[in-house]
C-alpha positions, 0 to 999 in steps of 0.5 A, a space after each residue: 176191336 172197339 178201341 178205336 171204333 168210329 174214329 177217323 183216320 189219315 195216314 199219309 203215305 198208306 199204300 205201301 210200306 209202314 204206312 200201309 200196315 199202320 191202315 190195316 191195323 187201324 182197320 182191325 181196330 175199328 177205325 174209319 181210315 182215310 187211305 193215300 198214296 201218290 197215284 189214284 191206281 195205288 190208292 183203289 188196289 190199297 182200298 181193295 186188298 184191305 178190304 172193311 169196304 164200309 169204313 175205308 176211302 182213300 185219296 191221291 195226292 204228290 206231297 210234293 206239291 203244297 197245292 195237292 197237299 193242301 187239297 188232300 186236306 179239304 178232301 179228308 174233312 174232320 178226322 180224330 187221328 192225323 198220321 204223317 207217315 209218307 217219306 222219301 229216302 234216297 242215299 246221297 252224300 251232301 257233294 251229291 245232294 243239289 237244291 232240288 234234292 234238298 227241297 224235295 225231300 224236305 217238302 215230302 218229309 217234313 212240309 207236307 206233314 206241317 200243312 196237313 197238320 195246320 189245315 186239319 186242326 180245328 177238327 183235331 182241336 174239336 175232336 180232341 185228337 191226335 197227331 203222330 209224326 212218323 221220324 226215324 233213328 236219323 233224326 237222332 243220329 248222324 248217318 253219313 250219307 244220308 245227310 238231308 234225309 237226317 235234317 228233314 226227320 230231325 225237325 220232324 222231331 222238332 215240329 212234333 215237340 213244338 206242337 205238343 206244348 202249343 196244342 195241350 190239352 186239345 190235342 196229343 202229338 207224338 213221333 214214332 221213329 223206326 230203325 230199319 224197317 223192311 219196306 220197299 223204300 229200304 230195298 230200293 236203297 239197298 239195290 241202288 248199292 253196289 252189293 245188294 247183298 252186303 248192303 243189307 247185311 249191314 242194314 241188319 247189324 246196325 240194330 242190336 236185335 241183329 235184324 230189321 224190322 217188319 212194317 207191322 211191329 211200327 205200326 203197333 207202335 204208331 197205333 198205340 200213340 194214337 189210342 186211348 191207351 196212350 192217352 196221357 203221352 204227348 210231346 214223346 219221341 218213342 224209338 222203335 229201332 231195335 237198339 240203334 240208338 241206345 248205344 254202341 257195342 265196344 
């Protein structure tokens, strides 16, 4: 209970999904956690149903638009952890994917997470904290389809690698990257297909578990890079994808 006890903690896009079971577990650790979602409705039923009344605040923000970003940041004052988990995947082919789309998925996935990054760091710095990058297996692989979703966590990885060597020793940075995680942002994918049901049979096979995963086992991981028990890791890509990315079965 006290390994992270009287830390405080962002994570963005905690009101559903990875993000949110990333705030639960951080709860059950001790830590002070600093909820956010899109809207404020999202953010009080999250801050409600978890519960831990004296160590939880939350904050709405669209990371779509820097100025609310950037607000969210002067909102979450001096923090220890900083956790970019908030993301945005909708499957488009690149014929299909216009401007907008680009920029909005990259403002999202990966500017949102350098200005909370950049804004927050002189308490991260004093605080000798930490910041973890949720990417995901796209960032490592091409996965047809999903084309600007895969450049916008392959820089995620990037920017994570860059801020390790430009921050030790003050400051530890890392990025977690899933496979398929059982979230409403996956099932929204797969109900946007034409058969729901063989959609998520392959979303199922591509892990060599042969399943995807829960919120939770991402969260375990998300948490342990934040912790003391990680203390000497930064600059690490740790891949929590059931084996997406070890290779094929031939």
């Amino acid at each position: 209970m006290a390994l992270l006890s009287g830390k405080r903690v962002l994570v963005t896009g905690s009101t559903r999904g990875i993000g949110r079971a990333t705030a639960e577990l951080f709860l059950a650790k001790g830590a002070e956690v600093i909820v956010h979602g899109r809207s404020r409705g999202d953010v009080d039923r999250t801050i409600d149903e978890l519960g831990h009344r004296d160590r939880i605040t939350g904050h709405a923000a669209d990371l779509a638009r820097r100025g609310e970003t950037k607000r969210l940041a002067e909102e979450a004052g001096a923090i220890d952890i900083l956790v970019n988990c908030a993301g945005i995947y909708i499957e488009k082919s690149i014929i299909n994917s216009d401007e907008a789309f680009f920029d909005r998925t990259i403002e999202i996935n990966l500017t949102a997470g350098f200005l909370l990054s950049r804004s927050l760091l002189p308490s991260l710095r004093q605080r000798r904290g930490v910041i973890v990058n949720v990417s995901s297996d796209a960032g490592l692989l091409g996965y047809g389809g999903s084309s600007v979703y895969a450049a916008s966590k392959g820089a995620v990885i990037g920017l994570t690698k860059a801020l390790a060597v430009e921050l030790a020793p003050d400051v530890r940075a890392l990025c977690i990257c899933p496979g398929p995680v059982a979230t409403d942002m996956m099932e929204n994918a797969v109900k946007a297909t034409s058969d729901p049901e063989a959609a998520r049979r392959q979303w199922a096979s591509f892990p060599l578990l042969g399943r995807v995963a829960r919120p939770s086992e991402i969260a375990e991981a998300i948490v342990f890079a934040a912790s003391p028990a990680a203390s000497f890791a930064t600059g690490s890509i740790i891949t929590i994808d059931g084996g997406t990315t070890a290779g094929k079965r031939v």
